[in-house]
VOLONU-344526 format. One record per residue (C-alpha): residue number from 1; x, y negated, z. Coordinates in Angstrom, 3 decimals, padded with zeros to 6 digits. Layout:
tigu num NUM | u X | v Y | w Z
...
END
This chain:
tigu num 1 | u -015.075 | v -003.683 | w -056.218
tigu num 2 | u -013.648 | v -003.524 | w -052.768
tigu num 3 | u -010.909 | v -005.604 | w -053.801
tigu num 4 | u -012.626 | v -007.919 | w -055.271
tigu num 5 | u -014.923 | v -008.557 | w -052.295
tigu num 6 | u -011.673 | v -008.704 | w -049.996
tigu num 7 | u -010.091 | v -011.678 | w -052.682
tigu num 8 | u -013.320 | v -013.243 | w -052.336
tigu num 9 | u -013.830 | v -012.996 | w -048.196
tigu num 10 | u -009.613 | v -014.176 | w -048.468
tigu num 11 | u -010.865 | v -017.352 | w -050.111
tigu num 12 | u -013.826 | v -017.985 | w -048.262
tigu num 13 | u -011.483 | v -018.040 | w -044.981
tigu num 14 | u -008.689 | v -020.070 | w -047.095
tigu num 15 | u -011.699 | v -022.829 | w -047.335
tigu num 16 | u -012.517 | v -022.325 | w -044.092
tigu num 17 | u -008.893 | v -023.004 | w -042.513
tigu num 18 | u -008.191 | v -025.858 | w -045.033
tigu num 19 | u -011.718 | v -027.313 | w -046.253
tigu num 20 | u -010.400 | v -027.171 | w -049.453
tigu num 21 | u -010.170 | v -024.849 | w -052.624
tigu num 22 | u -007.811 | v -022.446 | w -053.226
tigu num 23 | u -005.482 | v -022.981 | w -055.966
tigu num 24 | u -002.841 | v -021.528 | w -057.858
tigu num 25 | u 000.030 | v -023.112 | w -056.632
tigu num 26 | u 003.299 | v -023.480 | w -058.881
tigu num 27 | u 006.524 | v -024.501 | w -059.080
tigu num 28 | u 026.577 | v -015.604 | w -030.576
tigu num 29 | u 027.277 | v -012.558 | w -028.260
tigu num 30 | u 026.395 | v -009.818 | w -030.669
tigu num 31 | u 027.255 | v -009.401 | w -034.492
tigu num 32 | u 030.401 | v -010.890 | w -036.500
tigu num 33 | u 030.371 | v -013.778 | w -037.893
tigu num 34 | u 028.277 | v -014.996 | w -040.736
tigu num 35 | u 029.960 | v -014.714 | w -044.068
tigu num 36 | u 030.462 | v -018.343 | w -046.245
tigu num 37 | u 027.779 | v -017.098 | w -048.146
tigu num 38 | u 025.376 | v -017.000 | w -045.526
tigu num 39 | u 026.663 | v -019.870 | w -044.149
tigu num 40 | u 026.510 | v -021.807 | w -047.031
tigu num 41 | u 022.765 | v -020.966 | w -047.527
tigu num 42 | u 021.998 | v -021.387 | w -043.927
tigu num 43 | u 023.423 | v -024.831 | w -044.376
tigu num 44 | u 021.247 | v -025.522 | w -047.897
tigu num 45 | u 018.407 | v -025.007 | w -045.686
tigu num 46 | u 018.788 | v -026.585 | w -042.791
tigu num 47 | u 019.509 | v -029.431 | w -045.142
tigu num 48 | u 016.738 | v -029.000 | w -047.166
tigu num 49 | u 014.551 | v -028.823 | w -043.836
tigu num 50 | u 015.604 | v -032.340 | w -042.757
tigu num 51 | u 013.515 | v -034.148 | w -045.420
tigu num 52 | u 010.428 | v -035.202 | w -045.348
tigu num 53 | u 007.025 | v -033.020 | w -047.321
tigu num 54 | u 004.970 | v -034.356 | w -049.791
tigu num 55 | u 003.103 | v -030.747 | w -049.268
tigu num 56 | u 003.381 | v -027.058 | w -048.256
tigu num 57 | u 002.392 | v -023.905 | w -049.001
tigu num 58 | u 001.829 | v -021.620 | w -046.543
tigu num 59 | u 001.109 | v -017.683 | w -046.507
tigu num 60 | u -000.733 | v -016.463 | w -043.640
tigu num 61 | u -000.209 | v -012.547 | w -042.864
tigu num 62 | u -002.574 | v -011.515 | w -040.595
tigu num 63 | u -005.977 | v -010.178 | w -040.856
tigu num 64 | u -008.564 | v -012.385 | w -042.020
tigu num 65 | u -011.010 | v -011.936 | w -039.196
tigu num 66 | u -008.768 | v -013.063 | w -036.644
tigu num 67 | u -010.910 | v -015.597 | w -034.921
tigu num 68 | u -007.865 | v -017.850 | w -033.926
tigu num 69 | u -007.437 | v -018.985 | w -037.538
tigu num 70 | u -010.002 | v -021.230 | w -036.752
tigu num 71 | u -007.358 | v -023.301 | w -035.561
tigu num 72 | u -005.837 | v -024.031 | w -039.214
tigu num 73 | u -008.162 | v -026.397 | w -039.890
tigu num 74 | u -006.092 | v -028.848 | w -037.867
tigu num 75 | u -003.560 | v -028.321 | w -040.512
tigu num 76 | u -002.628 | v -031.353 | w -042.599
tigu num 77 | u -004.499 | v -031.834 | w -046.151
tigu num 78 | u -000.925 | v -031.937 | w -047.707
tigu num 79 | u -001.110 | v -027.658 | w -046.278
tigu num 80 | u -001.956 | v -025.323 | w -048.692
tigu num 81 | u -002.955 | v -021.813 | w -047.608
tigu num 82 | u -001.602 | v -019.646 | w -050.389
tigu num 83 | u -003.278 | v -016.629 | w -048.903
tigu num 84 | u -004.217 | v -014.660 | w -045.954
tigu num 85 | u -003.184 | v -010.599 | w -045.510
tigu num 86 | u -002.456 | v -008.088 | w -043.574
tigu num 87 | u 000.388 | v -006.197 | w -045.680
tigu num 88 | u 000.921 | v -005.965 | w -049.968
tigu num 89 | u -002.161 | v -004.494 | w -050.882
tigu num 90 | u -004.035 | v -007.687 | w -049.316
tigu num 91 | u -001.974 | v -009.891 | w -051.064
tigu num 92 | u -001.702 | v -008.128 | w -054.563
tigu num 93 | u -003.436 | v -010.454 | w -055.896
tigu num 94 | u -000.551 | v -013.520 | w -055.370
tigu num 95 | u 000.902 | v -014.608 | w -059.311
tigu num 96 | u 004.904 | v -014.715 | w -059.281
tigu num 97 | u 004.555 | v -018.759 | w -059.527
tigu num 98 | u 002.040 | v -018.451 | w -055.909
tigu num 99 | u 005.000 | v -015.806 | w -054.227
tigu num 100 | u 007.641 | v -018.725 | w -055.585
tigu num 101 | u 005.686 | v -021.500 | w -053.782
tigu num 102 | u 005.794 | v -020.167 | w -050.413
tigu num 103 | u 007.929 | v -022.302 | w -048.224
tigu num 104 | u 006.400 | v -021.243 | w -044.886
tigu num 105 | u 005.307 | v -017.889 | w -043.298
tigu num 106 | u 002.627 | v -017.762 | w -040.366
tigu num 107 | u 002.776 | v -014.248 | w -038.479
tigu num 108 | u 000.023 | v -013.857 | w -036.157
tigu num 109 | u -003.220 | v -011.784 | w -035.436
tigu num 110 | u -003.313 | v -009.314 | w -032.600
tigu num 111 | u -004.262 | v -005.256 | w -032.407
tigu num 112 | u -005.740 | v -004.533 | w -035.928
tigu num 113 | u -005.103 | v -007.929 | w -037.192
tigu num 114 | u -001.741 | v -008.599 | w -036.522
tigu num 115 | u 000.807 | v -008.599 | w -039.166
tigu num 116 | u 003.262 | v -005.784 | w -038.931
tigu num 117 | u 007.507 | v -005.307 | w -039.315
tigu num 118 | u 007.387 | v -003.468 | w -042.019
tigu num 119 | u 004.488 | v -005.109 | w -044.048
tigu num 120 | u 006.107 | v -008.384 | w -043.786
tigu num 121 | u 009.476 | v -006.785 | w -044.559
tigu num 122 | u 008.118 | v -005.407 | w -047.709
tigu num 123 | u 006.744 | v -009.073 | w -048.784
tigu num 124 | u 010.204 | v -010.468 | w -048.479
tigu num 125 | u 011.695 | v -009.771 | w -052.029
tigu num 126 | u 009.068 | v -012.201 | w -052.717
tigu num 127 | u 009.579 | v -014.615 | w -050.933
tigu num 128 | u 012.351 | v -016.708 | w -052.771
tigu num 129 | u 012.059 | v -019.821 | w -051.528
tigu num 130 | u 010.766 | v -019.250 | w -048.218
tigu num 131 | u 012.702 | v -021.549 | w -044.890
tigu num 132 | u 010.262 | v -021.001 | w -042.567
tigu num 133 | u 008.851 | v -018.093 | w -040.175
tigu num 134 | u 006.691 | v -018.285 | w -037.207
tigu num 135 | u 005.620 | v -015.726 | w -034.948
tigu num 136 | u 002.659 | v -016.489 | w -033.018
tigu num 137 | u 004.147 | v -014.045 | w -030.489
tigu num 138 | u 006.964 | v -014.863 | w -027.898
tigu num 139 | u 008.996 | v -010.986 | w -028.420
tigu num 140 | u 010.573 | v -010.840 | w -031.651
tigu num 141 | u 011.890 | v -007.086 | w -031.040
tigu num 142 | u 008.912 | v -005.841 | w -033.278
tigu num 143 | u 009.577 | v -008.076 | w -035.772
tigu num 144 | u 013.432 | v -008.254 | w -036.744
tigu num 145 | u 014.961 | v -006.449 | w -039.786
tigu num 146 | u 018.152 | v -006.861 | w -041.245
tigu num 147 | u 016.834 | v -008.942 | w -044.068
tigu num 148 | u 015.726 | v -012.098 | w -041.620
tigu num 149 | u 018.213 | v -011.484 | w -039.548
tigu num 150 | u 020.962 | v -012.398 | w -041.736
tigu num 151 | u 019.439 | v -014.886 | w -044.144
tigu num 152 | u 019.120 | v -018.205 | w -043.955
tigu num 153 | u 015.435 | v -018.409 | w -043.287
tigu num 154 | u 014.504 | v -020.295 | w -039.892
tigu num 155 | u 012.803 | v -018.302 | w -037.390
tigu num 156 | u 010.384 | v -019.608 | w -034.249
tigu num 157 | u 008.113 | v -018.171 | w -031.920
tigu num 158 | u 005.387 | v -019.214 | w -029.430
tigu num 159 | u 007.910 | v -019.125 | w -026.496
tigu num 160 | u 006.040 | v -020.761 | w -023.660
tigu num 161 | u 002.257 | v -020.190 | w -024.455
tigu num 162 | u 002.029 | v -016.976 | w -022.610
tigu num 163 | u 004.304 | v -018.087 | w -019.490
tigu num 164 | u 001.609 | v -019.411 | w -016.778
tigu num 165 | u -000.879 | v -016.233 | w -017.908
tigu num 166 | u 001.938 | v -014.192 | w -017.250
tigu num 167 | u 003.161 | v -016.335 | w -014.552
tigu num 168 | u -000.611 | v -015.817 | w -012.525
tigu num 169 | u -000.175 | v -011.642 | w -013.069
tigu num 170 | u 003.170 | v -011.705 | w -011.230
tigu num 171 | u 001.786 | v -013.811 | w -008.045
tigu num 172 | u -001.317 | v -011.165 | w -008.293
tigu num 173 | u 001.016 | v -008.145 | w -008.187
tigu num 174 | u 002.430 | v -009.747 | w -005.323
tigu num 175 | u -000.384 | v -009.874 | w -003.391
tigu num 176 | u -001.907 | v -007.071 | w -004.318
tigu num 177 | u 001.064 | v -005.402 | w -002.140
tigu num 178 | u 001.375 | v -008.071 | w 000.170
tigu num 179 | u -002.438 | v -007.420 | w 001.043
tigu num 180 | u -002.310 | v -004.093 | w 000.705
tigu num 181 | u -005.872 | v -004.450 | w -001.522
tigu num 182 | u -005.432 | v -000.489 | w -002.796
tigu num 183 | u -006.709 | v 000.435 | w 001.028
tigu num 184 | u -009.177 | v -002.655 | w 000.997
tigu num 185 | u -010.805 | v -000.735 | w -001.557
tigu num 186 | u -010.357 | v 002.945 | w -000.342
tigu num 187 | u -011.745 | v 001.980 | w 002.914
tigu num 188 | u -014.693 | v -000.358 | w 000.931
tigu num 189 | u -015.717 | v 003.184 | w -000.891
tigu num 190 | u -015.998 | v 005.121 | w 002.225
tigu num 191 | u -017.727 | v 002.744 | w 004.798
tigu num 192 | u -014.586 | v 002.097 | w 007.290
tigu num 193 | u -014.304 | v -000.685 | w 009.383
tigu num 194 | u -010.600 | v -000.387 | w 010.064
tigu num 195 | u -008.667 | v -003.808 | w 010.389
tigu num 196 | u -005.256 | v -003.972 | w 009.722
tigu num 197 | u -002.093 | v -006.687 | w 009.499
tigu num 198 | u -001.144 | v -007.731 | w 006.223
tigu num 199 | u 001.593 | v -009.571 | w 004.840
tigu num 200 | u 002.083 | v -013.378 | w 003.927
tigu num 201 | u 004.265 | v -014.023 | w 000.849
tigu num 202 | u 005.271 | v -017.446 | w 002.462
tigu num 203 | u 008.837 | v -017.172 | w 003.856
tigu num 204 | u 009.460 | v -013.823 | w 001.419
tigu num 205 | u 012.340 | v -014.117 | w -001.574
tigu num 206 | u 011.018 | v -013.368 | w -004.976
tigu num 207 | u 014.481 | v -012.331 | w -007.609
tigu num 208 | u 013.459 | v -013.122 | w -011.402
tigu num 209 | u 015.219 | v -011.802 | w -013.517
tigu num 210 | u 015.530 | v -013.794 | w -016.912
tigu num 211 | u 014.840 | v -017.053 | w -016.176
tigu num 212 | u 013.146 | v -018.395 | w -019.233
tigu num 213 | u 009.967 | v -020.308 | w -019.421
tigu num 214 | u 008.325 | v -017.085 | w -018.385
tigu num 215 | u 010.769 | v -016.932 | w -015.194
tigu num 216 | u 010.088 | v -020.689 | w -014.669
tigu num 217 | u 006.541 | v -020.557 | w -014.508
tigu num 218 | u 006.716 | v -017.366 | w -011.977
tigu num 219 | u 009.050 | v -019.704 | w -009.665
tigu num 220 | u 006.662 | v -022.407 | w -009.989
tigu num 221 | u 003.674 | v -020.261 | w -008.543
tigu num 222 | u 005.871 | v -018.379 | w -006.200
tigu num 223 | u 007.271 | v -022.055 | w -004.269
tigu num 224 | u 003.451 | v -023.022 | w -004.289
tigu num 225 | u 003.145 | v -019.856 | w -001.952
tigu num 226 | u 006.023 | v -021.255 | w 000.107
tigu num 227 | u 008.107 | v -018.585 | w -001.365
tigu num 228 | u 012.218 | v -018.573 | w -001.455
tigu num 229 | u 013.007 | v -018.139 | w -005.565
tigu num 230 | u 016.581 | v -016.731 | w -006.565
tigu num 231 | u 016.816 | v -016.011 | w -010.286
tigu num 232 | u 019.492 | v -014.491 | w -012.615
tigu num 233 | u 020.725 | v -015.665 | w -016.173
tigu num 234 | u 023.900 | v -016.317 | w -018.189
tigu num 235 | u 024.108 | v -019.778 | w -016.975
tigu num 236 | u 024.257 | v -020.335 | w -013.555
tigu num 237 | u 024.374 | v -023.936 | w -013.424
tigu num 238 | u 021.235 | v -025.949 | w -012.463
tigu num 239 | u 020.356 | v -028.498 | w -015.143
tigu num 240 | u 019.504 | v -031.940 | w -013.165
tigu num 241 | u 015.534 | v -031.265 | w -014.421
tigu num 242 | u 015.601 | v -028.029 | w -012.221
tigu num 243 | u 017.603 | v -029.894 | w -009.035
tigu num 244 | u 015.129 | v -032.480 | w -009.465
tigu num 245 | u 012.176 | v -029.431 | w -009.601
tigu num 246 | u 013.196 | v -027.708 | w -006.291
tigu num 247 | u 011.826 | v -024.468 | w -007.351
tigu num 248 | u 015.370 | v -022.159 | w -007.185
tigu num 249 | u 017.600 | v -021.616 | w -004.545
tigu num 250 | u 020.201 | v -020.080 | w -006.358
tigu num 251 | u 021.146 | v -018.425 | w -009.649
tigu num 252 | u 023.225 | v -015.203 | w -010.005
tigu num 253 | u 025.379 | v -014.374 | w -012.725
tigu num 254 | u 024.322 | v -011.226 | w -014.769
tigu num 255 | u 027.203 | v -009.546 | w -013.365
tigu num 256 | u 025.425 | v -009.849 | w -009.913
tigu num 257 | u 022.299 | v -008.083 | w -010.317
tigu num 258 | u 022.944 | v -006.310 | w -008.024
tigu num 259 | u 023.086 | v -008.911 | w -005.075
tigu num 260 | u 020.047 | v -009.992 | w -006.386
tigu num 261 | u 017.890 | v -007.125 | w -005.979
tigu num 262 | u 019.356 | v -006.549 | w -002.270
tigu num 263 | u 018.203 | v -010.292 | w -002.306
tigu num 264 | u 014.803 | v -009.858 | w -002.960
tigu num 265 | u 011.503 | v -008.922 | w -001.436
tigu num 266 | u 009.600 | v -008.785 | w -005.261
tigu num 267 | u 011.794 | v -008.645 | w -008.141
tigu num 268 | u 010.487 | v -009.582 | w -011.221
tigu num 269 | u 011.548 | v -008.736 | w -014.731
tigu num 270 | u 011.029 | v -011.425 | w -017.662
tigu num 271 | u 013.821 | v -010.654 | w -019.785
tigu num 272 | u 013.411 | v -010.216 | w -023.818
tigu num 273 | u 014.388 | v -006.899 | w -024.998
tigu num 274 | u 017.995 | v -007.322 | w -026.847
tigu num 275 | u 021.123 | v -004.667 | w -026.674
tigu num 276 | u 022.231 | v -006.596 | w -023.670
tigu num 277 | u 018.935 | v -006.264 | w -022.164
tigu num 278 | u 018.707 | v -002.046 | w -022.870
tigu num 279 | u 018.077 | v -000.237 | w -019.519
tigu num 280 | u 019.187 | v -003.750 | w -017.500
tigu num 281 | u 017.839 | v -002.383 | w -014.614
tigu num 282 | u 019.089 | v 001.176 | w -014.491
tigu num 283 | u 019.129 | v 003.304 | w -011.207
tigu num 284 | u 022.403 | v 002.201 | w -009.422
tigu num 285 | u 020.040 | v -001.431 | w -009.753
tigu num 286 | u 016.713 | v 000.440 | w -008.363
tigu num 287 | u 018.790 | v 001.646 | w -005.777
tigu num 288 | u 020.124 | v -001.984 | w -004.522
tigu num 289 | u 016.714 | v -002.802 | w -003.989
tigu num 290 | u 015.336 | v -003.094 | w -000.279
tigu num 291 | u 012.857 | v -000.397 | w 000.912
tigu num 292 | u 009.981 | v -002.524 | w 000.794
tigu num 293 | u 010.872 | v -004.023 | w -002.080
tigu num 294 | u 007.925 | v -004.178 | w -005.742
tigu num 295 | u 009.328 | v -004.589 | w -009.128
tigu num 296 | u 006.912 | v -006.359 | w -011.598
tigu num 297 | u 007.934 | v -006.031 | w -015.192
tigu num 298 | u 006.188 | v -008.477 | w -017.616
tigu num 299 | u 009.341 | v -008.410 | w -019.535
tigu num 300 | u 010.100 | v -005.388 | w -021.933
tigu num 301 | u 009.525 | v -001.624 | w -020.942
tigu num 302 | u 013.069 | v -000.534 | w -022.665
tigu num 303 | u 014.582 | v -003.262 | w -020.380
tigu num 304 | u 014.412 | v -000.722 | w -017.713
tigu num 305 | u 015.370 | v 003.027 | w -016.826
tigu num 306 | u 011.894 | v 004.124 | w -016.730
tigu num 307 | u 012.728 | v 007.396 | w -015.448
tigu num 308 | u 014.877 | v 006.397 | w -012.541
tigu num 309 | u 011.995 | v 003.732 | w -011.536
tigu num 310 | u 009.445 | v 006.758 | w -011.505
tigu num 311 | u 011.985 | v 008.537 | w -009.451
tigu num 312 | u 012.326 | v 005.749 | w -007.020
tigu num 313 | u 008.782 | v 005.399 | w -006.832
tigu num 314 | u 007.723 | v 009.023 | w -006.109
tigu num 315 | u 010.493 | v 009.439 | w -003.252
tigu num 316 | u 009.194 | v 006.260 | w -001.874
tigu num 317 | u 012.566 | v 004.478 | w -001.926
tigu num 318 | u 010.938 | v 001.082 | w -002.855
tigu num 319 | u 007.232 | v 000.036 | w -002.496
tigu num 320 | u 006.208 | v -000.047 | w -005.124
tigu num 321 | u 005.664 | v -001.293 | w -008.540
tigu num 322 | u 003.398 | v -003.706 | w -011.027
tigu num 323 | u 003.939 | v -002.773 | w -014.738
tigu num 324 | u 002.247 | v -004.760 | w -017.588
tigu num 325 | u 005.404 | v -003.093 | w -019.860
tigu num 326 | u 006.725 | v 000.513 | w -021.180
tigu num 327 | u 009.220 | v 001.923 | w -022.446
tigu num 328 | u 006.542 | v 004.200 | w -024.806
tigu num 329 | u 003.015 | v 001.874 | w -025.557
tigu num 330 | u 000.812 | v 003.426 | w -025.772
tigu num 331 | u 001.784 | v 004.834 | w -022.226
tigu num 332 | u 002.069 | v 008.607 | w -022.613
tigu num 333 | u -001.258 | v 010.138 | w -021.070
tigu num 334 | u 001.083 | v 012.448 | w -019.275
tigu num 335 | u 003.306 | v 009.957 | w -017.721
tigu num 336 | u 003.536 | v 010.400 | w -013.829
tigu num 337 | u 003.152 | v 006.532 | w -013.729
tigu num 338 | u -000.804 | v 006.863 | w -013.881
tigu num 339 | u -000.858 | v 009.265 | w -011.331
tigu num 340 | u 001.207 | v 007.190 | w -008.575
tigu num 341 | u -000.691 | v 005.253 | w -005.927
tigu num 342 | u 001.989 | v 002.952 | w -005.986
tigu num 343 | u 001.788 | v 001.393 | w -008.840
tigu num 344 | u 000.005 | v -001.119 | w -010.327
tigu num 345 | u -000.637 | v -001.062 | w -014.384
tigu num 346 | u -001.942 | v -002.815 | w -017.005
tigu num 347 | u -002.028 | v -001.931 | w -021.072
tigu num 348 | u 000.438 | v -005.157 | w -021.752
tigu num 349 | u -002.582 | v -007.718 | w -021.277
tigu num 350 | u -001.176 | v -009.848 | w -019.155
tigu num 351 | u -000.982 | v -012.344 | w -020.897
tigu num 352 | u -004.302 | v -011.678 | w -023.167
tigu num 353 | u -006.204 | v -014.569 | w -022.135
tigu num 354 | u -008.868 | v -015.869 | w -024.353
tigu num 355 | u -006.906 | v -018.762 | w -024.827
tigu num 356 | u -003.781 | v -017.392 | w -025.593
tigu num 357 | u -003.603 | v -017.237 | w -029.470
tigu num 358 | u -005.554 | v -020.195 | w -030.280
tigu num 359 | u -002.685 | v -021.831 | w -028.379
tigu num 360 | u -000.274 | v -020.085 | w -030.406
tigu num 361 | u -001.653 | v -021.240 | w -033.454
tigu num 362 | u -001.936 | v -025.083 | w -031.694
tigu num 363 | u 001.541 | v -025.241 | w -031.231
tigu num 364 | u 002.653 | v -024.135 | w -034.865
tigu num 365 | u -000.025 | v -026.730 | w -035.949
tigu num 366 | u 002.543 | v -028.874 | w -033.866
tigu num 367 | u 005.666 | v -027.392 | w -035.415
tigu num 368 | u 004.205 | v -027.928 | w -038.894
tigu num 369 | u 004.199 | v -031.738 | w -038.380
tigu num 370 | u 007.526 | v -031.640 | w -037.325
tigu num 371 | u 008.490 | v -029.577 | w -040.439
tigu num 372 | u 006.519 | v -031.996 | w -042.843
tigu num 373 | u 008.460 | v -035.108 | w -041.507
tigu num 374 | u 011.800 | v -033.123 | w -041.998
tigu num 375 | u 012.287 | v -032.746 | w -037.825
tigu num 376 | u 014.093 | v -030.069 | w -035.689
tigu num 377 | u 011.313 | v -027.553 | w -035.305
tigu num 378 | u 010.758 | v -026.088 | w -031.175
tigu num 379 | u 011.197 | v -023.051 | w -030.337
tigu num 380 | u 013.862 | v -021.753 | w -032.803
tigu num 381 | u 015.124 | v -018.416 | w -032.296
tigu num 382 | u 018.560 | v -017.121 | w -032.176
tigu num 383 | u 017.880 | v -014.167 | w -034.428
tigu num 384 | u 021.082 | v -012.401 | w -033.562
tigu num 385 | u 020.744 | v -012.351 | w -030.622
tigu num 386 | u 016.769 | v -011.602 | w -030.822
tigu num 387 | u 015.505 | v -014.359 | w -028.724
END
C-alpha cells in the first residue's frame, strides 16, 4: 500500500511539473588519457548532442516534495518526466523500455530531498542511453564515481547561481571583524557605553583564492567597498572582459600562494575541492598570513589544514576566521572551532537563500533548450578534474 500511494503522489507531481500525463515511454591535469573506446563514445555523443529534439525524457532524482520542482513546469511540452525519486526503491516501479528512454538526468533537492552519490550510482546500469547529467549544485565532490567519470555522459552544474549569496557572506565576515560587532554585542548585553575605533575595509587588500564566478562576485563587492582585490588561479592572464571590469589588481600563480596571503588583509577561499585543491592552504600558508589577517572559507573544508588553522587561531597568530565550510559536516560537537571567540561559523548556508534552488532549476530549464536545439550546453564540467 505504501508503495502504491508513493507511485501515485510520483504522478500527481509528474502532472504537476509537466501538465500532462504520465506515460510509458519507449523506445587534463589529473588521470591518463582516455582510451579509443571512451573516446570514441565520448565522440558518439557529443555528436549525437548536436542535433536538434523532437522530445525528451527526463528522470528527476530527488524527493518529490522538493518545492523547487515547481519550476519544471517551464519545461517544454516536447519534456517528458519519466519519474521523480529519491534512490531505487522510489523508482522500482520504471519498465526496462521507461529506464531505456532516459536521455537526461536532473539531480537536485536539498537535506532530505536531495539525491545522493550512491543512489544515483546504483541507477546507472540503467541508464543506457543516458547523455545528459545536471547537478543543481555547483560542488561535484559528492557526486563523482568512477562510472561518470569515465563515460561518455555530459556532466553540468549550477556554477554561478550561488556566487553573489556567497559573494554577500564574505563582505559580512569582513565586517563583522572590521567592526569588531562580537564586542558590539557583548557590551549591548551588559549595558556599557564604551566607544571604540573601528576599522574601514576601504583601502584594505582582500586575496581570493580560486577565482571562479564565486571569486568574481567576492571582488565585485569587495571594489564596491573601495577595496584593493588580488586573486590566485592557474591562469594569470587578465582576459580583456576583466581589464575592461577593473575589479583585480593582480593575479598570482598557484605557486605563489604564499605572496598572496602576506598580500592580504582578508583572504578568502573559493576553491572546489579536487586532489590539487587537498589541504591548499596548509600551515607553512597560515603562517604567511599577516597578524591581523581573517580567512573566510566558502570554498571546501578539506581544501584546508583544519588543524593548523585551529592552531593559528587559538595562539592568536591571525585574527581570526569566518567558516561556512569543514573538513567533517556535520562539524564535530567537540571541535575547538565552536568554542573560539574568533571565529565566525555557519552550518554551510551561505548560500541557502530562498531563491537559490529555484534558480538552479531556472537555469537547467535554460540548458534544456539549448539541449533540445542540439547547442553547447553552459556550465559543462571537466569531470576529471572535478570542476
Amino acid at each position: 500500500m505504501q508503495r502504491i500511494a508513493g507511485q501515485a503522489r510520483s504522478a500527481r507531481l509528474h502532472r504537476a511539473c509537466l501538465g500532462a500525463s504520465t506515460r510509458e515511454t519507449r523506445r587534463t591535469p589529473f588521470g591518463s588519457r582516455p582510451s579509443p573506446r571512451r573516446q570514441r563514445a565520448a565522440a558518439a555523443v557529443t555528436a549525437a548532442m548536436a542535433v536538434p529534439r523532437a522530445g525528451v525524457n527526463l528522470l528527476v532524482v530527488s524527493g518529490p516534495e522538493s518545492p523547487e520542482l515547481e519550476v519544471l513546469k517551464q519545461l517544454p511540452s516536447t519534456v517528458t518526466v519519466v519519474a521523480v525519486g529519491r534512490n531505487a526503491d522510489d523508482l522500482a516501479h520504471l519498465t526496462p523500455e521507461q529506464w531505456d528512454s532516459v536521455t537526461v538526468l536532473l539531480n537536485c533537492g536539498v537535506g532530505k530531498n536531495a539525491g545522493k552519490r550512491d543512489d544515483i550510482r546504483a541507477l546507472w546500469p540503467r541508464l543506457r542511453n543516458l547523455e545528459w547529467m545536471h547537478s543543481a549544485s555547483a560542488g561535484l565532490e559528492h557526486l563523482l564515481f568512477p562510472e561518470l567519470v569515465e563515460g561518455p555522459v555530459t556532466l553540468t552544474n549550477a556554477k554561478g547561481v550561488y556566487s553573489h549569496s556567497l559573494a554577500e557572506y564574505c563582505l559580512t565576515a569582513c565586517n563583522w571583524f572590521a567592526k569588531d560587532l562580537p564586542r558590539l554585542r557583548r557590551q549591548q548585553a551588559a549595558a556599557q557605553w564604551e566607544p571604540y575605533d573601528v576599522e574601514e575595509l576601504r583601502g584594505k587588500t582582500l586575496g581570493i583564492i580560486g577565482y571562479g564566478d564565486i571569486g568574481q562576485a567576492c571582488g565585485r563587492l569587495a571594489k564596491a567597498f573601495r577595496m584593493r582585490v588580488v586573486a590566485l588561479r592557474r591562469r594569470t592572464e587578465l582576459s580583456e572582459e576583466e581589464k575592461a571590469a577593473g575589479v583585480v589588481e593582480k593575479i598570482f600563480p598557484p605557486e605563489q600562494l604564499h605572496d598572496l596571503m602576506a598580500a592580504s588583509d582578508y583572504v578568502v577561499m573559493a576553491t572546489p575541492y579536487t586532489p590539487t585543491t587537498h589541504r591548499l592552504v596548509d600551515a607553512a600558508a597560515i603562517a604567511a598570513m599577516r597578524p591581523h589577517g581573517v580567512f573566510i572559507n566558502v570554498g571546501r573544508g578539506k581544501c584546508v589544514d583544519e588543524a593548523a588553522l585551529i592552531e593559528a587561531l587559538q595562539g592568536g597568530r591571525i585574527r581570526g576566521a569566518a567558516l561556512d565550510v569543514f573538513e567533517t559536516e556535520p562539524l564535530p560537537s567537540d571541535s575547538p572551532l565552536w568554542r573560539l571567540d574568533n571565529v565566525l561559523m555557519s552550518p554551510h548556508c551561505a548560500d541557502r537563500t530562498k531563491e537559490f534552488q529555484f534558480e538552479s532549476l531556472a537555469f537547467f530549464v535554460e540548458n534544456m533548450g539549448r539541449y533540445l536545439a542540439g547547442q553547447p550546453l553552459a556550465n559543462v564540467c571537466d569531470k576529471k578534474n572535478g570542476y
